[in-house]
Backbone bond lengths (Angstrom), bond angles and torsions (degrees), N, CA, C in turn:
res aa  C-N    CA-C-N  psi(-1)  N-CA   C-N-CA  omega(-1)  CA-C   N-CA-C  phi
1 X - - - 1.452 - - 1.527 108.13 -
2 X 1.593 117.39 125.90 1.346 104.71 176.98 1.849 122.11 -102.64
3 X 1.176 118.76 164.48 1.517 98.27 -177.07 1.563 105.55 -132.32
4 X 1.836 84.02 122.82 1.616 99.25 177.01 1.261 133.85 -62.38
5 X 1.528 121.92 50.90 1.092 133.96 -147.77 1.758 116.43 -150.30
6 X 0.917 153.73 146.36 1.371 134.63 165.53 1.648 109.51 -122.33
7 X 1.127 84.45 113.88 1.603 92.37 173.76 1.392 136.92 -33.71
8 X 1.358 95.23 -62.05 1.380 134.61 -137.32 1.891 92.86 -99.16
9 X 1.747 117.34 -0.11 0.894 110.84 -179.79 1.758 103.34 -138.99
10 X 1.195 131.18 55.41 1.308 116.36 -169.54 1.762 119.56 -124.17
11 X 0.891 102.45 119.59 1.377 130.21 -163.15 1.626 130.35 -62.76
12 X 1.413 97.75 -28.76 1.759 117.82 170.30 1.829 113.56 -132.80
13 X 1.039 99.12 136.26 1.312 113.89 -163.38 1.426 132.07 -122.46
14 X 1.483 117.20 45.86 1.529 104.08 -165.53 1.681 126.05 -106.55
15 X 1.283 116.30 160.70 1.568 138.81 -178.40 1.591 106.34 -83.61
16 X 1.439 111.36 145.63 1.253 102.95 158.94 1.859 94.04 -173.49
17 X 1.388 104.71 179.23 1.578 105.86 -179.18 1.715 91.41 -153.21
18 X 1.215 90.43 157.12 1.732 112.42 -168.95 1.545 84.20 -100.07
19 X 1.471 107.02 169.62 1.852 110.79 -147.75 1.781 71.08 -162.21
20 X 1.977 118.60 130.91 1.101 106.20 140.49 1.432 106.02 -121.86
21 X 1.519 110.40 140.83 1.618 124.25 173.17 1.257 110.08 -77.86
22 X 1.116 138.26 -6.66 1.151 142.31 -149.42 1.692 139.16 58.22
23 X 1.676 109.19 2.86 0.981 142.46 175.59 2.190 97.28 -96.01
24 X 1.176 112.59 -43.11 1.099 103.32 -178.35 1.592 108.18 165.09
25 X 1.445 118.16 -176.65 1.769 88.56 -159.14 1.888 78.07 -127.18
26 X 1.845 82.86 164.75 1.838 84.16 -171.73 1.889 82.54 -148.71
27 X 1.289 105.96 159.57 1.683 119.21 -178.49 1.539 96.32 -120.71
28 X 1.041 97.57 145.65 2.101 127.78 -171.21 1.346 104.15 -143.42
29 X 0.989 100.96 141.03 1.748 126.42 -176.15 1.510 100.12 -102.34
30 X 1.095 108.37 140.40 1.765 112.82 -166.57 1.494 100.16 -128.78
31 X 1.325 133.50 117.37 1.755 122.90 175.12 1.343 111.04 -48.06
32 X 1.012 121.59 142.06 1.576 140.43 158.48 1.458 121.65 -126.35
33 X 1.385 130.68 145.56 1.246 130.80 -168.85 1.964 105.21 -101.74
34 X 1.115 111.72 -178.83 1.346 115.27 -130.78 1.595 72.29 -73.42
35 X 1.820 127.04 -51.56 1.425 113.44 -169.06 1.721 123.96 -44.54
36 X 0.894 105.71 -31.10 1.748 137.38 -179.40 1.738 83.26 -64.91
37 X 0.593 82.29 -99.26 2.367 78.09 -166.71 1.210 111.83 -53.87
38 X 1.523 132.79 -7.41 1.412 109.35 166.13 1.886 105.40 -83.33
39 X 1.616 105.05 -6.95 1.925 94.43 -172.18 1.294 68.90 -103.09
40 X 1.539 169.96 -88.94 1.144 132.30 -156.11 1.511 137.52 -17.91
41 X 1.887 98.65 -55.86 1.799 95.25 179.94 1.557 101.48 -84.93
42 X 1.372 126.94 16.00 1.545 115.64 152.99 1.000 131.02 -79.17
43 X 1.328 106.56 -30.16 1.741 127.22 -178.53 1.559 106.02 -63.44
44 X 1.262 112.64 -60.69 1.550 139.51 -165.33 1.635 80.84 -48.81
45 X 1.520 116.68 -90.18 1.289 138.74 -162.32 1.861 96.66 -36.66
46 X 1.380 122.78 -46.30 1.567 111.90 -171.96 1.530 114.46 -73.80
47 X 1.570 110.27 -18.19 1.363 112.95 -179.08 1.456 109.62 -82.80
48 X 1.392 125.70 -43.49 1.529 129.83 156.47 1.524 88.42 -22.48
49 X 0.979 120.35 -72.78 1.461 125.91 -139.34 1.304 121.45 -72.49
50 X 1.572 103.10 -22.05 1.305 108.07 -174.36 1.872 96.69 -91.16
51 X 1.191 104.49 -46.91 1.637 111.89 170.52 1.790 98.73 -39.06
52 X 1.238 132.75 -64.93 1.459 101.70 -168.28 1.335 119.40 -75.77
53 X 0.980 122.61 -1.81 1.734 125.34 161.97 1.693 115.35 -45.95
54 X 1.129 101.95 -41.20 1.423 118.82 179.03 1.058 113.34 -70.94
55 X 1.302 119.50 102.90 1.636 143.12 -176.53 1.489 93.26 -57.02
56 X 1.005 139.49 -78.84 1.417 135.81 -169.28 1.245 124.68 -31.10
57 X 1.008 103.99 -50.08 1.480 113.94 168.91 2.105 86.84 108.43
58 X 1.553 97.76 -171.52 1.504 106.77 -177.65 1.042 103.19 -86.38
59 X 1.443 135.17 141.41 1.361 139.20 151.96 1.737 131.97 -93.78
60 X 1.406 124.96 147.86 1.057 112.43 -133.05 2.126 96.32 -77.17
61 X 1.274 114.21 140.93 1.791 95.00 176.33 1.768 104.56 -80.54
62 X 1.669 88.57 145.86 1.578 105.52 -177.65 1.484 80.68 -125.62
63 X 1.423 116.29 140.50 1.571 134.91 -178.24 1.316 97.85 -94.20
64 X 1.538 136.94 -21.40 1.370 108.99 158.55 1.631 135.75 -68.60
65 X 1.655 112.63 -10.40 1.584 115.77 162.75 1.275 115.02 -67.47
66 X 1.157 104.63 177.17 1.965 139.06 161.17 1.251 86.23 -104.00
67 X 1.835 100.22 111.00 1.784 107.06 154.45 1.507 92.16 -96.72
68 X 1.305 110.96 164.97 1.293 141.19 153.41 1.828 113.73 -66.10
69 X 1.571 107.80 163.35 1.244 135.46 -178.02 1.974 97.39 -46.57
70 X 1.584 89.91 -56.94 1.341 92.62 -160.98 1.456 111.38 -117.47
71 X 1.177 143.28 85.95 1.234 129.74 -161.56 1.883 102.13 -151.76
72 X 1.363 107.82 136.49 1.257 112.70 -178.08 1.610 123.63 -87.04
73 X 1.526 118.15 115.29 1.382 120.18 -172.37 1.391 108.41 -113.15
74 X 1.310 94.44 -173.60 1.691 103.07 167.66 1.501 100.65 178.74
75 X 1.453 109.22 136.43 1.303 118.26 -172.13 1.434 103.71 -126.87
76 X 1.597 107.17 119.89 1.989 99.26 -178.34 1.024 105.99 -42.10
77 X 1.493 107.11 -179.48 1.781 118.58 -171.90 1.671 102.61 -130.89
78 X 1.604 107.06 29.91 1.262 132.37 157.99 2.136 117.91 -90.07
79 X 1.677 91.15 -44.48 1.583 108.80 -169.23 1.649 96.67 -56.66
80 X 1.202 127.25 155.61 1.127 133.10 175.98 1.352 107.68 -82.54
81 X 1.395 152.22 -26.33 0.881 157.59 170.92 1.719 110.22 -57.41
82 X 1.147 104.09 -20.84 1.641 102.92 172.82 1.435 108.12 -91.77
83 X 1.443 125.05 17.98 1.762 110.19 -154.78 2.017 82.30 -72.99
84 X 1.343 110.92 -59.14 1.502 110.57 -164.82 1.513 108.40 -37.89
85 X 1.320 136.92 -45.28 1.232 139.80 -153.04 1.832 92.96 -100.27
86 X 1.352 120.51 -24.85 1.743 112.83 168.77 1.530 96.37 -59.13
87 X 1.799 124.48 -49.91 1.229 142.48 -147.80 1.713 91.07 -46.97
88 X 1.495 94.79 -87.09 1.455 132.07 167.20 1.818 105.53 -26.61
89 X 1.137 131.41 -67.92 1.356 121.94 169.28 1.600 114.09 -56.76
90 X 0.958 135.80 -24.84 1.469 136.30 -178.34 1.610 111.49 -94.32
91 X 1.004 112.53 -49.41 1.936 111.09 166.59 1.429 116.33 -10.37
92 X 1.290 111.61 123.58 1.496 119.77 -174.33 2.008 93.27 -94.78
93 X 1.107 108.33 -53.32 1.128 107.22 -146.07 1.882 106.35 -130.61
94 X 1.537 130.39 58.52 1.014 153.86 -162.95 1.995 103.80 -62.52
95 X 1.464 104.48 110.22 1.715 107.37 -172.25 2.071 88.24 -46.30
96 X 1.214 104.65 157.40 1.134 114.33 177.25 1.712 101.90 -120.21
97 X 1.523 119.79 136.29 1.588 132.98 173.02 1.352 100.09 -141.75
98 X 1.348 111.90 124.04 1.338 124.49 158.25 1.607 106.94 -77.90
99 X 1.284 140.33 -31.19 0.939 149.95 -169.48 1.732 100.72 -96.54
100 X 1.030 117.27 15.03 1.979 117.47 164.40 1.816 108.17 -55.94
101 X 1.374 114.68 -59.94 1.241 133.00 164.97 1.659 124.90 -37.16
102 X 1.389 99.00 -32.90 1.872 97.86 162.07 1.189 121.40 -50.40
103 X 1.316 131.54 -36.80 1.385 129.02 179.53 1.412 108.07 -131.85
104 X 1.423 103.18 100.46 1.459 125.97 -175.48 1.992 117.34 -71.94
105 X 1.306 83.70 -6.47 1.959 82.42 -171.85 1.443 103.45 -100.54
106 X 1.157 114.70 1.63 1.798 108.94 172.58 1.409 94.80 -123.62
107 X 1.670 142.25 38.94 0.843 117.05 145.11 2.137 119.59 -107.56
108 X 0.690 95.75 138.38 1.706 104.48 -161.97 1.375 102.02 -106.51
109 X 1.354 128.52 -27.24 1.874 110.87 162.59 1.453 94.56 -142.48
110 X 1.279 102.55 170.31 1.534 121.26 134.52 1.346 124.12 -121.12
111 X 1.531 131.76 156.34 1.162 173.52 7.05 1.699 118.30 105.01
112 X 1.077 130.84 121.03 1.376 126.50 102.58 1.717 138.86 -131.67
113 X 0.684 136.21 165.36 1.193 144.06 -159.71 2.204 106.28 -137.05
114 X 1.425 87.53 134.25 1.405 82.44 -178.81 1.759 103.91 -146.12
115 X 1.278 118.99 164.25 1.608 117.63 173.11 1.451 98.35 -139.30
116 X 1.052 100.04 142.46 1.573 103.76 -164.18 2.045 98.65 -105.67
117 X 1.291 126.32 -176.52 1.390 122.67 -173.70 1.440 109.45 -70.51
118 X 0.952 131.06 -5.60 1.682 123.73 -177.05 1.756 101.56 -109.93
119 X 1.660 117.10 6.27 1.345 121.33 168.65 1.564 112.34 73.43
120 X 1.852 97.61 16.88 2.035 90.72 165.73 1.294 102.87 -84.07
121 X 1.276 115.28 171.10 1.439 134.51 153.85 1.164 144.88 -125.58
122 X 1.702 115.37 152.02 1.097 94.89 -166.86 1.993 112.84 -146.88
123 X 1.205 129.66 119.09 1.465 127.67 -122.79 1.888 87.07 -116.39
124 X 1.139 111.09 122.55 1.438 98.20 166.57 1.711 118.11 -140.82
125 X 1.210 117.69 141.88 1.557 122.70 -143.74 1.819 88.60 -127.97
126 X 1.290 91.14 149.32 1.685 103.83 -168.23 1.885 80.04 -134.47
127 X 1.861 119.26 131.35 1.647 107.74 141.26 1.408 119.67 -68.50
128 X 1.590 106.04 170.69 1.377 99.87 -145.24 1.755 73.94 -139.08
129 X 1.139 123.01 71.31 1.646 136.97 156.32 1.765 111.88 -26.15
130 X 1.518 110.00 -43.89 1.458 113.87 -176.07 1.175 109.59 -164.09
131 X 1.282 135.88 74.44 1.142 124.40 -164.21 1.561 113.69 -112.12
132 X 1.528 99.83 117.16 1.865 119.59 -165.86 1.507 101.65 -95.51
133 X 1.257 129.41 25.22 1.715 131.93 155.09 1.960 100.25 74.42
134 X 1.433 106.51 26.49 1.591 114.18 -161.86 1.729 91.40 -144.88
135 X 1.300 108.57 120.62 1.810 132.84 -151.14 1.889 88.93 -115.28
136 X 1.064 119.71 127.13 1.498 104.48 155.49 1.018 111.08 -110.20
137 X 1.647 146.34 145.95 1.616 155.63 -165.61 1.244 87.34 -176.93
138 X 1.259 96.30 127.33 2.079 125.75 -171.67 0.769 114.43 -17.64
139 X 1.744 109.90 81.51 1.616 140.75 -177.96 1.232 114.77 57.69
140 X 1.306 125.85 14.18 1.181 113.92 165.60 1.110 125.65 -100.88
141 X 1.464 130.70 153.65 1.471 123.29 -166.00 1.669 102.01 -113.49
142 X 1.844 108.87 142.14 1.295 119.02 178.28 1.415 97.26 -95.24
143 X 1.282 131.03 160.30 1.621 136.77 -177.71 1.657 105.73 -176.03
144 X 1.168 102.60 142.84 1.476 111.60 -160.64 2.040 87.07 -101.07
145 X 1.446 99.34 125.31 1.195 99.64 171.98 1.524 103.59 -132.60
146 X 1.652 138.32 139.75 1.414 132.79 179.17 1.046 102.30 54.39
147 X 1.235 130.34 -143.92 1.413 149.00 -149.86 1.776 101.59 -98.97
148 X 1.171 134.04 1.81 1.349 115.45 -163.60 1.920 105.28 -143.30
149 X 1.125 127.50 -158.77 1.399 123.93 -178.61 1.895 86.02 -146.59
150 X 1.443 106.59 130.03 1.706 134.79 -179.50 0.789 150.78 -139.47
151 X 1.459 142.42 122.35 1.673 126.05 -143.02 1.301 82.80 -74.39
152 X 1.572 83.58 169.99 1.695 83.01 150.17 1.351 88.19 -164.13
């Protein structure tokens, strides 16, 4: 599988996490500082990486299986089940809350989103099982301090 995208050159960089109210679920872009998106586009870039290791290649997800922890899918961007993640990849202009992270039990993924120098993009979404507003990337810890999210 190849990806129309270049890594190794991308120019905008943002965070965000999907929030359900129980009324219905909506995605917010949260500031992060420059350390914050360079262990983002590390993450992104090692999972590329680990994905082509995999001889098989991705197989397509059917919501009637049991996937595994770790397993590589891909769902056209025809299936209706992708409309949220077309939504979320297509968003021009994402409300921004630094304060999304106050209430950690209605958030259900995070996010990033990146555009690389020729202005493609490319959107990748993690579920968010428990998410305590605290990122680990090779020992370093993410933590929401003031208005923004920061290594430290």
């Amino acid at each position: 599988m190849r990806l129309n995208f270049d890594i190794d050159k991308v120019s905008v960089t943002e965070f965000g996490v999907g929030l359900d109210d129980g009324d219905g679920q909506t995605f917010v872009a949260i500031p992060a500082d420059a350390d914050v998106q360079a262990a983002l586009r590390e993450m992104v870039a090692s999972t590329w990486h680990a994905m082509q290791r995999d001889d098989d290649g991705p197989t397509e997800y059917e919501p009637s299986e049991k996937h595994g922890g770790t397993e590589y899918l891909y769902l056209p961007l025809k299936n209706d089940l992708a409309k949220a993640m077309r939504d979320l990849h297509d968003a021009a202009n994402l409300p921004v809350s630094a304060r999304a992270l106050a209430h950690p039990a209605v958030v259900f993924c995070y996010f990033a989103r990146m555009t690389d120098r020729k202005g493609r993009r490319l959107s990748a979404l993690r579920r968010a099982a428990q998410f305590k507003g605290i990122l680990k990337s090779k020992g370093r810890l993410v933590r929401r301090l003031d208005d923004s999210l920061r290594s430290v």
